[in-house]
LUMSE-957388 format. One record per atom (N, C-alpha, C): residue number from 0; residue in one letter; atom name; z, x, y. Coordinates in nm, 2 decimals. Atoms other than C-alpha are relative to their C-alpha. Layout:
resi  resn  name  Z  X  Y
NUM  a  CA  Z  X  Y
...
END
This chain:
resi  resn  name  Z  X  Y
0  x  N  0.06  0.08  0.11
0  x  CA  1.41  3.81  2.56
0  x  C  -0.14  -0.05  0.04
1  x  N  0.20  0.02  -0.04
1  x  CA  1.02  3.76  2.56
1  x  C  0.00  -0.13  -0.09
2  x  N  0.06  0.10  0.08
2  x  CA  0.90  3.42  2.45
2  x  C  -0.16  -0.01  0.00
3  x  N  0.17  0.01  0.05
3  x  CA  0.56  3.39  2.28
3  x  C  -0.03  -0.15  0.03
4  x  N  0.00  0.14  -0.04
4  x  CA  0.38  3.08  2.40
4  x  C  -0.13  -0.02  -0.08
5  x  N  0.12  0.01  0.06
5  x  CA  0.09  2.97  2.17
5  x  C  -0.09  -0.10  0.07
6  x  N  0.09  0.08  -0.09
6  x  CA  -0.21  2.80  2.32
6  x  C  -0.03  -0.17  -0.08
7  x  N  0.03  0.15  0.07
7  x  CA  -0.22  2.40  2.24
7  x  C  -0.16  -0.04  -0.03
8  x  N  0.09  0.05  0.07
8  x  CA  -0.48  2.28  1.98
8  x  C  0.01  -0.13  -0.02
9  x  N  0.02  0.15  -0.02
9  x  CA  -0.62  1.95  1.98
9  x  C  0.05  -0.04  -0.12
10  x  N  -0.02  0.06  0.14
10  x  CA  -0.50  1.73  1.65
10  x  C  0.11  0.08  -0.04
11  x  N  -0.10  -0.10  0.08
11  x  CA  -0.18  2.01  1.59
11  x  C  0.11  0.00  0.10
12  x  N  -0.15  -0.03  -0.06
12  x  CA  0.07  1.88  1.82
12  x  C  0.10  -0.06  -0.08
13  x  N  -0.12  0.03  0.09
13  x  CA  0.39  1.82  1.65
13  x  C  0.03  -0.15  0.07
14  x  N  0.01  0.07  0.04
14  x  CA  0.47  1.47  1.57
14  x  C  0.10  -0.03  0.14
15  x  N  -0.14  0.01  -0.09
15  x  CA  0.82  1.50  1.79
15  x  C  -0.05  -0.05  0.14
16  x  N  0.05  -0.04  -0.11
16  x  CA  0.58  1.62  2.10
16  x  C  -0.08  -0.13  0.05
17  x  N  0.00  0.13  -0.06
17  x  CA  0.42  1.29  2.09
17  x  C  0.09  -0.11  0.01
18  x  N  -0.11  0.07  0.02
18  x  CA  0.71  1.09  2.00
18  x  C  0.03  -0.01  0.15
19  x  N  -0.04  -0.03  -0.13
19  x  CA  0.83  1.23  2.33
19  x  C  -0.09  -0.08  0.13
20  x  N  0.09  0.09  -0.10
20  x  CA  0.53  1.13  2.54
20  x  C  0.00  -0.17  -0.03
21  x  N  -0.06  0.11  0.01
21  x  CA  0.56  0.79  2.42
21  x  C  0.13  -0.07  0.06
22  x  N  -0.08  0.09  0.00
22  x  CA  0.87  0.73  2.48
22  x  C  0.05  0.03  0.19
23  x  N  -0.01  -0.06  -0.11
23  x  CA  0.84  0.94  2.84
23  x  C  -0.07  -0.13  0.07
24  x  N  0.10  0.07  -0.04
24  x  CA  0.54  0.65  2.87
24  x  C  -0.10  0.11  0.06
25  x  N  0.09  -0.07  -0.02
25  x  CA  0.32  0.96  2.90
25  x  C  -0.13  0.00  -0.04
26  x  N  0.10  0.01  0.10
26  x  CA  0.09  0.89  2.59
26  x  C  -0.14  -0.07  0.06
27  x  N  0.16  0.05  -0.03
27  x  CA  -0.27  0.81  2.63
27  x  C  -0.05  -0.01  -0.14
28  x  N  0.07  0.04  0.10
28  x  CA  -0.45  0.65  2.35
28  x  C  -0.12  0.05  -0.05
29  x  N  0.08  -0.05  0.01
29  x  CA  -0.69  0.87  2.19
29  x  C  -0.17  -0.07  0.05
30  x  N  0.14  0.08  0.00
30  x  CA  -1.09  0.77  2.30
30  x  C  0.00  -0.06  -0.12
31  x  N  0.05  0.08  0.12
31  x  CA  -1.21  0.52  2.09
31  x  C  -0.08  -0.16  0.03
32  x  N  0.04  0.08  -0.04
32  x  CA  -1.42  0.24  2.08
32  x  C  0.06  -0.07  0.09
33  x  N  -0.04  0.07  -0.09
33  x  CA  -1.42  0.00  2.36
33  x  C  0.08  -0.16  -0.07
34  x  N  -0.06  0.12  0.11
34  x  CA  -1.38  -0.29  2.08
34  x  C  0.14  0.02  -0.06
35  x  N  -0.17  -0.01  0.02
35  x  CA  -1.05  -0.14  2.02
35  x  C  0.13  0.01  0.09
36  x  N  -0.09  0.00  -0.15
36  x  CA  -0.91  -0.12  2.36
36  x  C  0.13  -0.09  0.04
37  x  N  -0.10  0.07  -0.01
37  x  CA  -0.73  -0.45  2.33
37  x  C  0.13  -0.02  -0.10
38  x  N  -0.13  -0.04  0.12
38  x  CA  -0.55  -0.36  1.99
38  x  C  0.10  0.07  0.07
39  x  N  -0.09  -0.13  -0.07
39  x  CA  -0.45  -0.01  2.17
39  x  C  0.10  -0.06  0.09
40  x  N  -0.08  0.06  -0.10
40  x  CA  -0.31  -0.21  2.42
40  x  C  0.14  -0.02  -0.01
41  x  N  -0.09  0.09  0.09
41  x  CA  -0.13  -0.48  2.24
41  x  C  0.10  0.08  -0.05
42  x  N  -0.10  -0.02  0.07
42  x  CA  0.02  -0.22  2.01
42  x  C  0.07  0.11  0.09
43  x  N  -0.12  -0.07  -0.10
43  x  CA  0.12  0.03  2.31
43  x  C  0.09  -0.06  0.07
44  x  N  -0.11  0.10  -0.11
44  x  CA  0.29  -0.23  2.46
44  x  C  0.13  -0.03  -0.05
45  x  N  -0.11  0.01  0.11
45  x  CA  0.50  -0.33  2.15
45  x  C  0.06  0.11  -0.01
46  x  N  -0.04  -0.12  0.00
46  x  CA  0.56  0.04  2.12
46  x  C  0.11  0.04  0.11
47  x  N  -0.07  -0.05  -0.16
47  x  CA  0.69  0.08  2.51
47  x  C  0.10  -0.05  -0.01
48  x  N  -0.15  0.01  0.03
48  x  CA  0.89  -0.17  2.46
48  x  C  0.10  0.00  -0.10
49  x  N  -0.06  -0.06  0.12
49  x  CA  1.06  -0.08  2.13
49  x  C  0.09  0.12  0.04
50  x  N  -0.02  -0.12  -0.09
50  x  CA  1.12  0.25  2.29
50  x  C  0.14  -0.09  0.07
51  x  N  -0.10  0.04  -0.12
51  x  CA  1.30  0.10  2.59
51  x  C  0.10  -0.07  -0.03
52  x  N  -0.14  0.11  -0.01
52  x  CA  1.54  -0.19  2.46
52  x  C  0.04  0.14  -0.12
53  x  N  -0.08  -0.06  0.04
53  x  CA  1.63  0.08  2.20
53  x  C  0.07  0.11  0.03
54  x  N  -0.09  -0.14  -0.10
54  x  CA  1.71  0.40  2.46
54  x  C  0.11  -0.12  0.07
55  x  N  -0.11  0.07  -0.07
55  x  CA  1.90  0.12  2.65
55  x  C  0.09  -0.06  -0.06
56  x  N  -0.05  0.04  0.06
56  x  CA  2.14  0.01  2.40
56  x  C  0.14  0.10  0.04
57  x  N  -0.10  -0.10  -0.06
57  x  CA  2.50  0.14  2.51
57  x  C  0.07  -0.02  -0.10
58  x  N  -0.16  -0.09  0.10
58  x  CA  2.81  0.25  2.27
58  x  C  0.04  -0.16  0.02
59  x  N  -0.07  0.10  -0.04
59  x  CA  2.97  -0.09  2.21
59  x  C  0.22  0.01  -0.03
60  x  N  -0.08  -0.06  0.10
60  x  CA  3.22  0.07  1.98
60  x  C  0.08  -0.04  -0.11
61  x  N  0.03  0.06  0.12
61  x  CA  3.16  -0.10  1.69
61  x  C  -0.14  0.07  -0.09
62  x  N  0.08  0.04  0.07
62  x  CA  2.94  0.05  1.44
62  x  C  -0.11  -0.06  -0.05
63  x  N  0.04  0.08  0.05
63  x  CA  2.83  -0.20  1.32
63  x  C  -0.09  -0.06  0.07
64  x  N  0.08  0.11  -0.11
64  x  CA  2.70  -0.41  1.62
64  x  C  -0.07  0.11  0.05
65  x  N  0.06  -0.07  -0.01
65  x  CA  2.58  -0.06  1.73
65  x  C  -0.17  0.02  -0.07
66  x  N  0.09  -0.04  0.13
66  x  CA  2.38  0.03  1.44
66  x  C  -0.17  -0.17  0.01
67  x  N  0.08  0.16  -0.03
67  x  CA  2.22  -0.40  1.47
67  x  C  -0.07  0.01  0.11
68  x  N  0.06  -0.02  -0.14
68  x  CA  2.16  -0.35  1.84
68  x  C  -0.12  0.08  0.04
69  x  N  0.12  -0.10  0.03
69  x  CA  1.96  -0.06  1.78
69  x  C  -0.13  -0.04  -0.04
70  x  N  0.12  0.07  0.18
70  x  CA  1.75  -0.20  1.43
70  x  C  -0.05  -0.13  0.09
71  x  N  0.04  0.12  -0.05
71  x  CA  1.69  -0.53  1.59
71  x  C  -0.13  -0.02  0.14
72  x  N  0.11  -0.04  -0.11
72  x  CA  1.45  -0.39  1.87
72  x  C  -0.13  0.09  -0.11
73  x  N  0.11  -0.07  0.10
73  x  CA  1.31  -0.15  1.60
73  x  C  -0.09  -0.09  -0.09
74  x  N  0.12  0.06  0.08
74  x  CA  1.21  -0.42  1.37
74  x  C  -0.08  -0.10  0.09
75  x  N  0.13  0.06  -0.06
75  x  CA  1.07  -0.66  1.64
75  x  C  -0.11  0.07  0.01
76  x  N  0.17  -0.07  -0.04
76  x  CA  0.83  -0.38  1.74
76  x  C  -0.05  0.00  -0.13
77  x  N  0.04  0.02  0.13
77  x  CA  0.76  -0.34  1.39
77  x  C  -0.11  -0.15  -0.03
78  x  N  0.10  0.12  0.02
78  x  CA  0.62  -0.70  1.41
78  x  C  -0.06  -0.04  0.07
79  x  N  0.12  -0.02  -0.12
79  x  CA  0.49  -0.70  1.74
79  x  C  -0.13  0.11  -0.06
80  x  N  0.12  -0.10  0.05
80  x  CA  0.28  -0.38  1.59
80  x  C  -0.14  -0.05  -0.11
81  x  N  0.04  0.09  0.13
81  x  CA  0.18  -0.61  1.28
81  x  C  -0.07  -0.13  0.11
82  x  N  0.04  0.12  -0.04
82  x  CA  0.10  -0.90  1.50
82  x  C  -0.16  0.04  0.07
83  x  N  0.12  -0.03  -0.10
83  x  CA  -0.14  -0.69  1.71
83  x  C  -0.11  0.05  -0.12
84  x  N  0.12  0.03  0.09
84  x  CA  -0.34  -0.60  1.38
84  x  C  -0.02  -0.09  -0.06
85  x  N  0.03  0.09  0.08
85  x  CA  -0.33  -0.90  1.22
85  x  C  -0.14  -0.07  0.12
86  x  N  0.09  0.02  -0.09
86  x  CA  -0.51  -1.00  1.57
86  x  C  -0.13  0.05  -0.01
87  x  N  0.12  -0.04  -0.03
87  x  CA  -0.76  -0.75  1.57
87  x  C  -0.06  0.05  -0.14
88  x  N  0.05  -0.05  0.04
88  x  CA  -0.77  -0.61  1.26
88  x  C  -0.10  -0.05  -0.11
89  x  N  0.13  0.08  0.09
89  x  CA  -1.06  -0.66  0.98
89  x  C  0.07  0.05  -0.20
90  x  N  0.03  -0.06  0.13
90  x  CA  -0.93  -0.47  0.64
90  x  C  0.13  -0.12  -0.04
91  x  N  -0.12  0.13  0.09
91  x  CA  -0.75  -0.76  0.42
91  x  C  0.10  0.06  -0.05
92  x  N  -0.11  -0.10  0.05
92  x  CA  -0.54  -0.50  0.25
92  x  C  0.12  -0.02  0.11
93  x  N  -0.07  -0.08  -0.06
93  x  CA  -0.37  -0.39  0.56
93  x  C  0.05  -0.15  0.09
94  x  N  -0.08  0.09  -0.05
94  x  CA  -0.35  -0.75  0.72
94  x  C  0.08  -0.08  -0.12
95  x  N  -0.08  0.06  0.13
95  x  CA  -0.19  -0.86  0.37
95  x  C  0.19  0.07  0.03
96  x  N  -0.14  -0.07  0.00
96  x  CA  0.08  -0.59  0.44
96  x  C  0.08  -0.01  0.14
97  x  N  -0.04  0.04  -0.08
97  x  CA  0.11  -0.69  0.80
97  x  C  0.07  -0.12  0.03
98  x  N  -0.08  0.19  0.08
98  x  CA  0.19  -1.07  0.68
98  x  C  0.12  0.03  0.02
99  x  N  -0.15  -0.03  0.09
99  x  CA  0.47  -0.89  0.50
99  x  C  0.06  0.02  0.09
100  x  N  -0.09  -0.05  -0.06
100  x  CA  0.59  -0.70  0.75
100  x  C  0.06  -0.09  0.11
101  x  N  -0.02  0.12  -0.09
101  x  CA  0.64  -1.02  1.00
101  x  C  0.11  -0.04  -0.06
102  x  N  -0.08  0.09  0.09
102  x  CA  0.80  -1.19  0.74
102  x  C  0.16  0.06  0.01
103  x  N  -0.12  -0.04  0.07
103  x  CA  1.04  -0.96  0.60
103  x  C  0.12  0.07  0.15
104  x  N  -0.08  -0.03  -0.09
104  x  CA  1.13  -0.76  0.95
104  x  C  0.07  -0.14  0.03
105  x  N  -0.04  0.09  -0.04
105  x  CA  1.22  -1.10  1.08
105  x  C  0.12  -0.03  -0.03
106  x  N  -0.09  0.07  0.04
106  x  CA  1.42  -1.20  0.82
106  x  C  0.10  0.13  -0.03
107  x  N  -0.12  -0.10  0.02
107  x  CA  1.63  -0.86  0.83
107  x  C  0.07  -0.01  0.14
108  x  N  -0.08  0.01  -0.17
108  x  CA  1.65  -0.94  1.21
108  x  C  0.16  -0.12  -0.02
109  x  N  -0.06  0.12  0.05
109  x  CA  1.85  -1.27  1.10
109  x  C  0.07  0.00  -0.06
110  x  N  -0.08  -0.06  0.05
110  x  CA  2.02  -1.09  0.86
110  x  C  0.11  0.08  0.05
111  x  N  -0.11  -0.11  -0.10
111  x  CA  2.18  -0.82  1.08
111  x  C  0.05  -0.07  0.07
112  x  N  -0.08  0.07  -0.11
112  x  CA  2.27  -1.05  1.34
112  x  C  0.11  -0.11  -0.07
113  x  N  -0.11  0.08  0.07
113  x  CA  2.45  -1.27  1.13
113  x  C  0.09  0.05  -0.07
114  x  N  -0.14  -0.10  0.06
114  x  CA  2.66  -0.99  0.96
114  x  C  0.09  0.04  0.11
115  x  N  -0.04  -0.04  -0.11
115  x  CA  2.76  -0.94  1.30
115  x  C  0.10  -0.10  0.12
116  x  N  -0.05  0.06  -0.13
116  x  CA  2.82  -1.25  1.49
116  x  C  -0.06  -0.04  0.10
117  x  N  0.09  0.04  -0.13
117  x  CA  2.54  -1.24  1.68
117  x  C  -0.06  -0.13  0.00
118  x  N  0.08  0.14  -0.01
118  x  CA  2.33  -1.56  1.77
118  x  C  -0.13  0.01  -0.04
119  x  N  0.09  -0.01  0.07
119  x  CA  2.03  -1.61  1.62
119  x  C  -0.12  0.00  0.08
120  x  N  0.09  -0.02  -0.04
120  x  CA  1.70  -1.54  1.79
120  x  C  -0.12  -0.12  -0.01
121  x  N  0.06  0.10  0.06
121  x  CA  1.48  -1.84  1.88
121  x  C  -0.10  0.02  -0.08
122  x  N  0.13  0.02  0.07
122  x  CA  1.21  -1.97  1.61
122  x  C  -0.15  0.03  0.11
123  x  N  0.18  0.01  -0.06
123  x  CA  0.84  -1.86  1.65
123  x  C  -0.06  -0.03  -0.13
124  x  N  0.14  0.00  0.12
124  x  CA  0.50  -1.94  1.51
124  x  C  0.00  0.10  -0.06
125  x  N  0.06  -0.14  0.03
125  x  CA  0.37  -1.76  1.25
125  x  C  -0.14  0.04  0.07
126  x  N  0.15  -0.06  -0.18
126  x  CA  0.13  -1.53  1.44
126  x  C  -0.14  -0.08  -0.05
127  x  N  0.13  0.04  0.00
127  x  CA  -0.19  -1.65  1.51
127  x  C  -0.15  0.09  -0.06
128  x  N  0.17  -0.13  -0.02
128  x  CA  -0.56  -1.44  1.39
128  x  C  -0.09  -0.11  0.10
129  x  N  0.14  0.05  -0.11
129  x  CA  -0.75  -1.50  1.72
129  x  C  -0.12  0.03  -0.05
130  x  N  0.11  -0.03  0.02
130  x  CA  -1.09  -1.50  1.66
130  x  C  -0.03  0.03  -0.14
131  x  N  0.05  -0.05  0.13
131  x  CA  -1.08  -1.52  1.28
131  x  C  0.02  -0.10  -0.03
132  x  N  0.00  0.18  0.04
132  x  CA  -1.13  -1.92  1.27
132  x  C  -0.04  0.01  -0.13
133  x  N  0.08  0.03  0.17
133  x  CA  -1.35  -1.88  0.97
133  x  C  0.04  0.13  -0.15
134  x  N  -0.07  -0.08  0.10
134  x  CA  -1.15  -1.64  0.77
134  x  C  0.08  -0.12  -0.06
135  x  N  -0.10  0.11  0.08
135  x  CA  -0.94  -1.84  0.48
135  x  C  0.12  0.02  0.01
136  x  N  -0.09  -0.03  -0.01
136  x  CA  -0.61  -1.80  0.52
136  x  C  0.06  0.09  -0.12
137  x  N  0.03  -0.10  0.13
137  x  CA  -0.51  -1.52  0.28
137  x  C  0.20  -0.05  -0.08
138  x  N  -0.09  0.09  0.05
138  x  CA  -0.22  -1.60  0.01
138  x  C  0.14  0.11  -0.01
139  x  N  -0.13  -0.14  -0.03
139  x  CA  0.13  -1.37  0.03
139  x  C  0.05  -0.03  -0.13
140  x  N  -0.09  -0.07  0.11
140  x  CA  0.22  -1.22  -0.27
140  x  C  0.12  0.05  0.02
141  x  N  -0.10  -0.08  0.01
141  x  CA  0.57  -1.11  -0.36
141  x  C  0.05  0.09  -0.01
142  x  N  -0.02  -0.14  0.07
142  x  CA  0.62  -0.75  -0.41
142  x  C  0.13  0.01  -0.03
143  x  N  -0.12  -0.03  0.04
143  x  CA  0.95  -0.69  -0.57
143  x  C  0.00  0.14  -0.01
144  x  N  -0.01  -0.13  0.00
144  x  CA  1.06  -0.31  -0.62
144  x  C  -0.10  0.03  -0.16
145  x  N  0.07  -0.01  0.14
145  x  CA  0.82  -0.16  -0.86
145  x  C  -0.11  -0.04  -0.04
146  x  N  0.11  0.07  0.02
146  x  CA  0.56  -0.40  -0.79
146  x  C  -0.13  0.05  0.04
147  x  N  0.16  -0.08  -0.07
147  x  CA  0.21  -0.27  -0.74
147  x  C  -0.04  -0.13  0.07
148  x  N  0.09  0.07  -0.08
148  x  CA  0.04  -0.43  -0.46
148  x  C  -0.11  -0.09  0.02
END
């Protein structure tokens, strides 16, 4: 059996093939500005560890507490991810929808754990925007299903 090996193009690797490096801690952050280096960081870090408490999650043999044990690492990074653009980022749109995503992962964390049994995860601040003293605080809209943005 002959296998064909195609030669790797930059921007055309399959989505999986990074997944993989990531989660190998192989990944390297495309170049890019130096003013973005401490985002990159931030949100590789939340990433790594997302990754990690979710590969280390063992069979409890429950379902249920499985399924929680898993989610519960997923949506913190989710708001670690969110926290690190609300930090750096500038487009109001996208820190509007990072708000959200704090908010709402959290309160599904609190949710799952208490369908379960589990203890509740201590209280935090809501995140901080370093270095955006003179920005107004922006106002969180509702979205319900259906709701335009």
């Amino acid at each position: 059996m002959r296998v064909r090996v195609r030669p790797f193009r930059a921007g055309l690797a399959p989505p999986l093939f990074l997944w993989l490096l990531t989660v190998a801690g192989l990944a390297v952050a495309a170049p890019g500005p130096a003013s973005e280096a401490p985002f990159l960081a931030q949100n590789d870090a939340a990433m790594a560890k997302m990754h990690t408490q979710m590969m280390g999650v063992r069979p409890t043999g429950d379902a249920d507490v499985d399924f929680v044990n898993m989610m519960v690492p997923h949506h913190q990074g989710a708001v670690d991810m969110a926290r690190a653009v609300l930090r750096y980022g500038h487009n109001e749109q996208i820190r509007r929808i990072a708000q959200e995503i704090v908010v709402d992962q959290q309160q599904e964390i609190v949710a799952m754990r208490l369908a379960v049994g589990q203890p509740l995860p201590p209280s935090s601040p809501a995140p901080t925007q370093a270095g955006s003293a003179q920005r107004s605080p922006m106002p969180m809209a509702h979205h319900g299903p259906g709701a335009a943005p």
